[in-house]
C-alpha positions as CSV (number, residue, x, y, z in Angstrom):
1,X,178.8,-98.5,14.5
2,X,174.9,-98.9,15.9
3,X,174.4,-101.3,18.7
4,X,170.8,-101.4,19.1
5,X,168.9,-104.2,21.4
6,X,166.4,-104.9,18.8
7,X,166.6,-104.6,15.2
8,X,162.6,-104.5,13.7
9,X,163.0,-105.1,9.8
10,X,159.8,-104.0,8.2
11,X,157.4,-101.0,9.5
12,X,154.3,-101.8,9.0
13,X,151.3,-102.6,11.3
14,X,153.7,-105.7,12.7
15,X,156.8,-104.0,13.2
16,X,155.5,-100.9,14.0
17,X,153.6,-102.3,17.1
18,X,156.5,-104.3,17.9
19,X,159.0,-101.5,17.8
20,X,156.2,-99.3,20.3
21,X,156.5,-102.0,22.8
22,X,159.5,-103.0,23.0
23,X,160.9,-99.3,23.6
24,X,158.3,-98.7,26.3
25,X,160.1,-101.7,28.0
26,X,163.3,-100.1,27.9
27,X,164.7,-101.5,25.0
28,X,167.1,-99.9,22.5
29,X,165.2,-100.5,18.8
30,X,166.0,-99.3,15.8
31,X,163.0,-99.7,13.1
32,X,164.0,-100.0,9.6
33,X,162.2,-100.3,6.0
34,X,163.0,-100.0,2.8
35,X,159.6,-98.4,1.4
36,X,160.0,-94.7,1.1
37,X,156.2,-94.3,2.3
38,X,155.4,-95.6,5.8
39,X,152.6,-98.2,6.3
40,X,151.1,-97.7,3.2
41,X,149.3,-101.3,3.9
42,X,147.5,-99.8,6.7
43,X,146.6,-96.5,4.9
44,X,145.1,-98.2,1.8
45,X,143.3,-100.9,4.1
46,X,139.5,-100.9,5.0
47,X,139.1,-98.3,2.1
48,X,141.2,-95.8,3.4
49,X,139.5,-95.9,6.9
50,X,141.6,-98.6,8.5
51,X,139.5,-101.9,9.8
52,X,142.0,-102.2,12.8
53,X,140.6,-105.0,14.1
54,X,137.4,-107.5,14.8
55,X,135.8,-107.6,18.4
56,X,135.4,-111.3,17.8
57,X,139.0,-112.3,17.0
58,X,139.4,-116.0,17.8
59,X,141.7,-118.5,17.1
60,X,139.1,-120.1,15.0
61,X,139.3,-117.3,12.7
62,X,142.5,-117.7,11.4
63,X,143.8,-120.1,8.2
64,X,147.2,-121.9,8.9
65,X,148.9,-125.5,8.4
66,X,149.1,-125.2,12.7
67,X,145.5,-123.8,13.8
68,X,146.7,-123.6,17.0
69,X,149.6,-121.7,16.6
70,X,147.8,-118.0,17.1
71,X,146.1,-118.6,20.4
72,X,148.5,-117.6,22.9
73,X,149.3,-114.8,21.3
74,X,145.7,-113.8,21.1
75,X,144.8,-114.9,24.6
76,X,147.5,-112.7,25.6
77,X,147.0,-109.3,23.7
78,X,142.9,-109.5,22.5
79,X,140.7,-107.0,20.7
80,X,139.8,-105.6,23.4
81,X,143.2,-104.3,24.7
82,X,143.6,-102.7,21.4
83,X,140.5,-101.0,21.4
84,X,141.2,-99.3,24.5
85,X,144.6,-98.3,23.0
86,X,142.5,-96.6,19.8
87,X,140.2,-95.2,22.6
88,X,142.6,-93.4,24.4
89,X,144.2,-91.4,21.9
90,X,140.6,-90.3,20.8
91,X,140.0,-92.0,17.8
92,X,136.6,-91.9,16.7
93,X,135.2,-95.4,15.0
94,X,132.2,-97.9,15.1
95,X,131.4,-101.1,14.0
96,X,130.4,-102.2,10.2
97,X,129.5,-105.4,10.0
98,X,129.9,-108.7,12.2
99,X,132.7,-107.1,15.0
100,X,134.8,-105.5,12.0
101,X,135.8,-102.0,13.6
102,X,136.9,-99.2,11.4
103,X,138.0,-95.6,12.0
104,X,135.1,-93.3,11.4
105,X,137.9,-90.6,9.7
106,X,140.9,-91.9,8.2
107,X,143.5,-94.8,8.5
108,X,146.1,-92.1,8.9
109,X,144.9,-91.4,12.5
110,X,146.3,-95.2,12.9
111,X,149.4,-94.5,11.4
112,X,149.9,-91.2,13.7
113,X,149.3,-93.3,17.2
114,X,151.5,-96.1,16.0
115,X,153.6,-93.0,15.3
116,X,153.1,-91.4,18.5
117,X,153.8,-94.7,20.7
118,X,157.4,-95.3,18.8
119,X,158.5,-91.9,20.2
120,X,157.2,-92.8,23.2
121,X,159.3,-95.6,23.4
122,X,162.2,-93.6,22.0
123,X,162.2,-96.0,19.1
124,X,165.2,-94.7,16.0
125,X,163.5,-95.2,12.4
126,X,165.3,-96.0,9.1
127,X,163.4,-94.9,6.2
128,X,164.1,-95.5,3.4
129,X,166.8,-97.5,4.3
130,X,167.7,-101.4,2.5
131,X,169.0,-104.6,4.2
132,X,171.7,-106.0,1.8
133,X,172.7,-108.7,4.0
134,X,172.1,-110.7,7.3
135,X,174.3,-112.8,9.2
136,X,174.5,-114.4,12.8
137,X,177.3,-113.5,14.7
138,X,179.5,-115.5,17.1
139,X,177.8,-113.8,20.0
140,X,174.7,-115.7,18.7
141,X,173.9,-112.1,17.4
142,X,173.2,-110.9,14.1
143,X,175.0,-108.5,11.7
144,X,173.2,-106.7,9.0
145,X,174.3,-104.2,6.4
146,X,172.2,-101.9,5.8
147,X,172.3,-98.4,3.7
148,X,173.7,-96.9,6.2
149,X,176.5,-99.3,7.4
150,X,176.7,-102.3,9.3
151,X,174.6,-102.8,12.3
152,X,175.2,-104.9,14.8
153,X,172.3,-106.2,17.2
154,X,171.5,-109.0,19.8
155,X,167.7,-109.4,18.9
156,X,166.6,-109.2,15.3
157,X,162.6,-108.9,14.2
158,X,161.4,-109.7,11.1
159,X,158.5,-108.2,10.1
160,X,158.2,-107.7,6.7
161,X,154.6,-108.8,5.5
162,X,153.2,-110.8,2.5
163,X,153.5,-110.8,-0.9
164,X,150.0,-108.8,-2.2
165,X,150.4,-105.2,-3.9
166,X,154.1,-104.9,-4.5
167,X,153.3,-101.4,-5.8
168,X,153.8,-100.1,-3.0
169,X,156.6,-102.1,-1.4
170,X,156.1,-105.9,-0.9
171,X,158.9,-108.0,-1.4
172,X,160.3,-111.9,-0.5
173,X,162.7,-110.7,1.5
174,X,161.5,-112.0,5.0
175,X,160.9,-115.5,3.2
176,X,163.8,-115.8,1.8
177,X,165.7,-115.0,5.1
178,X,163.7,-118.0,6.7
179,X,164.3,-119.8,4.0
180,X,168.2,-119.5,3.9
181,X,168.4,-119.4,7.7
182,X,166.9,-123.2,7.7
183,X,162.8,-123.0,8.3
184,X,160.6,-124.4,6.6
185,X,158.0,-122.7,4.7
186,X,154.5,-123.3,3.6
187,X,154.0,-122.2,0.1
188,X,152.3,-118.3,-0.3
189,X,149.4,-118.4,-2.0
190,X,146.8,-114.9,-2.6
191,X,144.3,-114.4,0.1
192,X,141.5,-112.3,0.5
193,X,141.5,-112.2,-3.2
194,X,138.7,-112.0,-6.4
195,X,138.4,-115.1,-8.5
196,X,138.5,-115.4,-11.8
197,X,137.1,-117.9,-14.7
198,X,138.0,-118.5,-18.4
199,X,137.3,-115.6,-20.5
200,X,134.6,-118.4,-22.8
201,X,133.4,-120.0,-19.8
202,X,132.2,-116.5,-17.8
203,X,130.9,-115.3,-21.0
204,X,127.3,-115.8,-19.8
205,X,127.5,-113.8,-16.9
206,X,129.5,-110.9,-17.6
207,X,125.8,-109.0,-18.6
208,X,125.6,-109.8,-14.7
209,X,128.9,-107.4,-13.6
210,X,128.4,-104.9,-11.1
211,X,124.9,-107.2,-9.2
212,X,125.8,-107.8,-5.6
213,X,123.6,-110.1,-3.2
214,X,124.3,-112.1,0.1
215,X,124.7,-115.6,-0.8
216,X,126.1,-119.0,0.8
217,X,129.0,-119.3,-0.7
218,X,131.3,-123.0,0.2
219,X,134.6,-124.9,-1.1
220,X,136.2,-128.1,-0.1
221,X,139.7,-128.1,1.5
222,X,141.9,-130.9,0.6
223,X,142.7,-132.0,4.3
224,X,145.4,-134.8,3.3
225,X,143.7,-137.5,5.1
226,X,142.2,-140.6,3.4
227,X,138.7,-141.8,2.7
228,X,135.5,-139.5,3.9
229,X,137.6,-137.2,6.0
230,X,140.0,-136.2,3.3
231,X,138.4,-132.8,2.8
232,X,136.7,-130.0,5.6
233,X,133.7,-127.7,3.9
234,X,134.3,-124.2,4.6
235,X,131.1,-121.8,4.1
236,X,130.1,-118.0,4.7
237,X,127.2,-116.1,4.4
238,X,128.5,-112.7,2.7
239,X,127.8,-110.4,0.0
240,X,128.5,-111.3,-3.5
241,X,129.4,-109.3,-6.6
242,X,129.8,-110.1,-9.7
243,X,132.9,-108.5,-11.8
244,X,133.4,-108.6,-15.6
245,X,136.1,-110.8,-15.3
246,X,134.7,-113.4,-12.4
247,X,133.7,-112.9,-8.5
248,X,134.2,-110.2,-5.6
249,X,132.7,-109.0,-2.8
250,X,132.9,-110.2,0.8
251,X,131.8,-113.7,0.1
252,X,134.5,-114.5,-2.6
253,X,137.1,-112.9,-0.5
254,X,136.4,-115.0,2.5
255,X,136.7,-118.2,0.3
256,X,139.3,-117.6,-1.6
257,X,141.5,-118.2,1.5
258,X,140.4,-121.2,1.9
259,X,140.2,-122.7,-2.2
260,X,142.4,-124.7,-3.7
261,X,143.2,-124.8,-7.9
262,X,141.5,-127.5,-9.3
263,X,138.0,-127.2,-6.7
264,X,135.1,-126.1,-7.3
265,X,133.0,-123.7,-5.1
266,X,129.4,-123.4,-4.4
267,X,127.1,-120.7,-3.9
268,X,123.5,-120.6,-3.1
269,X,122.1,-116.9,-4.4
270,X,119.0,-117.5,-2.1
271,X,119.9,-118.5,0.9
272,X,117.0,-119.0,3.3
273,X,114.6,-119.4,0.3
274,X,113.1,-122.4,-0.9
275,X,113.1,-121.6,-4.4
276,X,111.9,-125.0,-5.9
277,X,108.6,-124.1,-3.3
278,X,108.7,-120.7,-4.6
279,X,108.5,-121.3,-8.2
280,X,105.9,-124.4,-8.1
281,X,103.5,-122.4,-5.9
282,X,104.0,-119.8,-8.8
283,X,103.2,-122.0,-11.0
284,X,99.3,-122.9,-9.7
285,X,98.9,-119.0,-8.3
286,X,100.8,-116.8,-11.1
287,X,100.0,-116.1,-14.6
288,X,103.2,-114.0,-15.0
289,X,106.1,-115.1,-17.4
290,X,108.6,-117.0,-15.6
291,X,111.0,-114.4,-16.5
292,X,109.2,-111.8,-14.2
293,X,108.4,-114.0,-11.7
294,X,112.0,-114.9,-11.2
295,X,112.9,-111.6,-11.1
296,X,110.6,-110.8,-8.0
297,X,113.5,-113.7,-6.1
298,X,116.9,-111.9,-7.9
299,X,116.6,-109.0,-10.1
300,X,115.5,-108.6,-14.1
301,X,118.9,-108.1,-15.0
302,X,120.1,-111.1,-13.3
303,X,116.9,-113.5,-14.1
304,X,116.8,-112.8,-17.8
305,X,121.0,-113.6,-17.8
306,X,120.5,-116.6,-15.7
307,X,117.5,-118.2,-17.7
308,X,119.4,-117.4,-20.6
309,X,122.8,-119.0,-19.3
310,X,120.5,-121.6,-18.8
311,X,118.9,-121.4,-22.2
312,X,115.7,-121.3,-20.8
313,X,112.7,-118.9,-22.5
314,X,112.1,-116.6,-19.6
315,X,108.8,-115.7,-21.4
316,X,107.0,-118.6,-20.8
317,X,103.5,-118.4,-18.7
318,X,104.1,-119.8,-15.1
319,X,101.2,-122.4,-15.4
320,X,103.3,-123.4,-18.5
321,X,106.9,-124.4,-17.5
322,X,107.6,-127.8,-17.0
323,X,108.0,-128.9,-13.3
324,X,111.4,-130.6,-14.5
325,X,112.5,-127.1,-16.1
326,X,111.7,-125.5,-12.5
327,X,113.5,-128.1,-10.5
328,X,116.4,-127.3,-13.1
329,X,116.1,-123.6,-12.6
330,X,116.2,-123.8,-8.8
331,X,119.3,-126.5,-8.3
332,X,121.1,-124.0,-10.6
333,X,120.3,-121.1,-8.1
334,X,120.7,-122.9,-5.2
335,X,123.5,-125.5,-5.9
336,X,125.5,-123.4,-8.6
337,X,129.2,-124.8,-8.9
338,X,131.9,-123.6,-10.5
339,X,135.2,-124.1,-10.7
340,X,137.6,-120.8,-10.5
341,X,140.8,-120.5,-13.1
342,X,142.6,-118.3,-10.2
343,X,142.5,-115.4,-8.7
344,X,143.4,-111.2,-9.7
345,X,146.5,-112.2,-8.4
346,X,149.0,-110.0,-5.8
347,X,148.2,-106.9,-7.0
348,X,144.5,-107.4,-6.2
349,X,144.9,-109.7,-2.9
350,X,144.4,-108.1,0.5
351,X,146.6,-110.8,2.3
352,X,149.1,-113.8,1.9
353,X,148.1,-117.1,3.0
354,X,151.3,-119.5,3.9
355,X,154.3,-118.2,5.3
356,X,157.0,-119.1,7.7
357,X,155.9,-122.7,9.1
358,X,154.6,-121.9,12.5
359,X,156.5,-125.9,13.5
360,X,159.9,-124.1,13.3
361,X,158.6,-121.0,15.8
362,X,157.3,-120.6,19.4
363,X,153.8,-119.8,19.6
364,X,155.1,-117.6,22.9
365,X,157.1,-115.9,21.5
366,X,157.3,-116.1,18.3
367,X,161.2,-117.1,18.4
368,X,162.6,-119.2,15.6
369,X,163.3,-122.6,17.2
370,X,166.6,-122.6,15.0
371,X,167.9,-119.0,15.9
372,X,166.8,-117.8,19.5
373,X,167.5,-114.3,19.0
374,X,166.0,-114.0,15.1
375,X,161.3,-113.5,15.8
376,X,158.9,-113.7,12.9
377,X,155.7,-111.7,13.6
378,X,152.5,-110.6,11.6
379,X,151.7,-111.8,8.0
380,X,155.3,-113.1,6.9
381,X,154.5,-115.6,9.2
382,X,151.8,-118.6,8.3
383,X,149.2,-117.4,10.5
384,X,146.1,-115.4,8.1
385,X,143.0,-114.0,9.3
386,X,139.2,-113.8,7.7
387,X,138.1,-110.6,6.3
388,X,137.2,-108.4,8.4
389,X,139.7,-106.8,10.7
390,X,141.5,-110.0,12.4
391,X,144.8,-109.8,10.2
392,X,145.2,-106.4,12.0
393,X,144.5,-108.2,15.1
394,X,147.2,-110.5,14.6
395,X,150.0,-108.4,13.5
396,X,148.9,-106.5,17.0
397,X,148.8,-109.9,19.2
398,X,151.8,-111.2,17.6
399,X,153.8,-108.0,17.9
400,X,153.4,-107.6,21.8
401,X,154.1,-111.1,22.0
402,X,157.7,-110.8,20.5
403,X,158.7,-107.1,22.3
404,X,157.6,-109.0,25.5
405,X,159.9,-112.0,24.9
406,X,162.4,-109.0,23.5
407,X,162.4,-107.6,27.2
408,X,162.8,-111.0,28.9
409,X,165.4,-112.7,26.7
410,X,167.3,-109.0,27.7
411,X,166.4,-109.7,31.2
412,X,167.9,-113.4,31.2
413,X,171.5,-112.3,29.4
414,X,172.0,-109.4,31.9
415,X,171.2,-112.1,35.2
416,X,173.9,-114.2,33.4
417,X,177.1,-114.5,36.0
């Protein structure tokens, strides 16, 4: 029968990490996953190049019922200490866009250090290998059976990530086990995630799939409070594309962690412009049809859709349009609100927002506050990031957290008279 120190259920970017460390401390860990393919989150991610992490990773970048919950962990293990990690095995990268890092080869050369620092810590991996069953033990221990027999361990990670692309692996299975072992949970939803809009209701702007543009886009959060303060605007400025089926890109993903069923968002498709200004200074200077003029702000394709959305005739003289029909044109460019139907769902979503309720854990050490020896790190826990590299960051930051509590709750059992 195996008596590890550590049990890590789940090997991806979390458990993986987790697993590294805590061997290089000197613990016993035995790494275990059901998926036959390892870390095939972190090989699919940033497009198959791996957007390990954001130089800019803050607190304030993170979604969670507890806001506050991530910053130790961050303060303790930052970007930075994970870039010098990526450094010194070699690996070539550079920055995309706002702090977002990404491998300049592949994702794989992620995979193969992660690799690389298990071994070093002399870390044994299950794989493929199934958890039937876990139970605490009178030691104040916990007993699993597994594939290949019981196991019996003092220290038990769970590590098992979200819900989004069961394809190649997710499952419930760390919720559940918080779930049945008494925490509370806040309720998963899709993050990172395109929206989508009733088939009759986008049917004007499917002629507009495939356009991308930076925008502005916003959505009010129901806060729970009362009165003026019952809801916090969230906005970015990111890139927009429109799908047949509703919105992508950047901008959309951002939001969609933060939208609610039900709200609305907004988006301004020229930000910085003054379009009203624009198109009444047209109006005294330009003897073009509004259609073209338009286009000069957006594109043809998307002015003669949009004036036609708005059931305008787009081949109108400038010095002809109605100041009222202008003012119309640009609210609906500047101010345009919709309200989603939902989103492409898990199979589509990079992330899961909710998770194991950070109240029933120690932002230390990420300890449950009703099992001392059971952690919850990475995504399974309610703790997710912005596009852009700071998930990664996270499951990296939360990970070192746990193997260094790992080491110390060790440390305090063997001082025990």
């Amino acid at each position: 029968m195996t008596t590890p120190d550590v049990m890590v259920i789940g090997a991806g970017a979390a458990g993986l990490f987790c697993a590294a460390q805590a061997g290089q401390l000197g613990l016993k860990v035995v790494l275990i996953d059901h998926a036959p393919k390892l870390a095939e989150k972190i090989r699919i991610s940033g497009g198959g190049r791996c957007n390990f992490t954001n130089r800019e990773a803050t607190p304030a970048n993170y979604v969670s019922e507890n806001p506050h919950f991530a910053r130790s962990a961050l303060a303790r293990y930052p970007s930075s200490e994970f870039i010098a990690l990526v450094q010194r095995y070699g690996i070539a990268f550079h920055e995309k866009h706002k702090g977002q890092l990404f491998c300049d080869d592949s994702a794989e050369q992620i995979i193969r250090m992660l690799l690389t620092e298990c071994e070093r810590g002399g870390v044994e991996r299950w794989q493929p290998c199934s958890v039937s069953d876990v139970q605490s033990d009178e030691a104040g221990g916990w007993r699993l059976q597994t594939d290949r027999g019981v196991v019996h361990t003092p220290q038990l990670v769970i590590a098992t990530g979200g819900l989004p692309v069961p394809k190649i692996g997710a499952t419930d299975f760390g919720l559940k086990l918080a779930e049945r072992l008494g925490h509370r949970l806040v309720a998963p939803r899709t993050a990172l995630v395109p929206l989508t809009f009733a088939a009759n209701d986008w049917a004007p702007f499917v002629p507009m799939a495939g356009i991308a543009m930076p925008v502005c886009i916003s959505t009010r959060t129901p806060t729970g409070g009362k009165g003026k303060k019952a809801f916090v605007e969230t906005q970015f400025f990111e890139d927009l594309l429109f799908t047949h089926r509703g919105l992508s890109g950047p901008a959309v993903l951002q939001i969609s962690s933060f939208w609610r069923p039900g709200h609305a968002i907004t988006i301004d498709l020229l930000p910085g412009t003054d379009v009203l200004e624009h198109l009444l200074k047209a109006k005294q200077q330009s003897r073009r049809h509004l259609g073209n003029e338009l286009a000069g702000l957006l594109t043809q394709r998307l002015a003669d859709a949009w004036l036609q959305m708005l059931g305008v005739d787009g081949t109108q003289a400038m010095p002809q349009v109605p100041d009222a029909q202008l003012r119309r044109i640009a609210e609906s460019l500047q101010a345009w609100s919709l309200t989603p139907a939902g989103t492409e769902g898990w199979n589509k979503a990079e992330v899961m927002a909710g998770g194991v309720d950070t109240r029933d854990l120690s932002s230390q050490t990420m300890a449950s506050k009703h099992h001392p020896s059971l952690y919850f790190i990475g995504e399974v826990v309610d703790v997710t990031g912005w596009l852009g590299g700071y998930n990664f960051q996270w499951a990296w930051a939360s990970a070192v957290a746990c193997a260094q509590a790992l080491k110390q709750s060790q440390q305090d059992t063997l001082s025990k008279p």
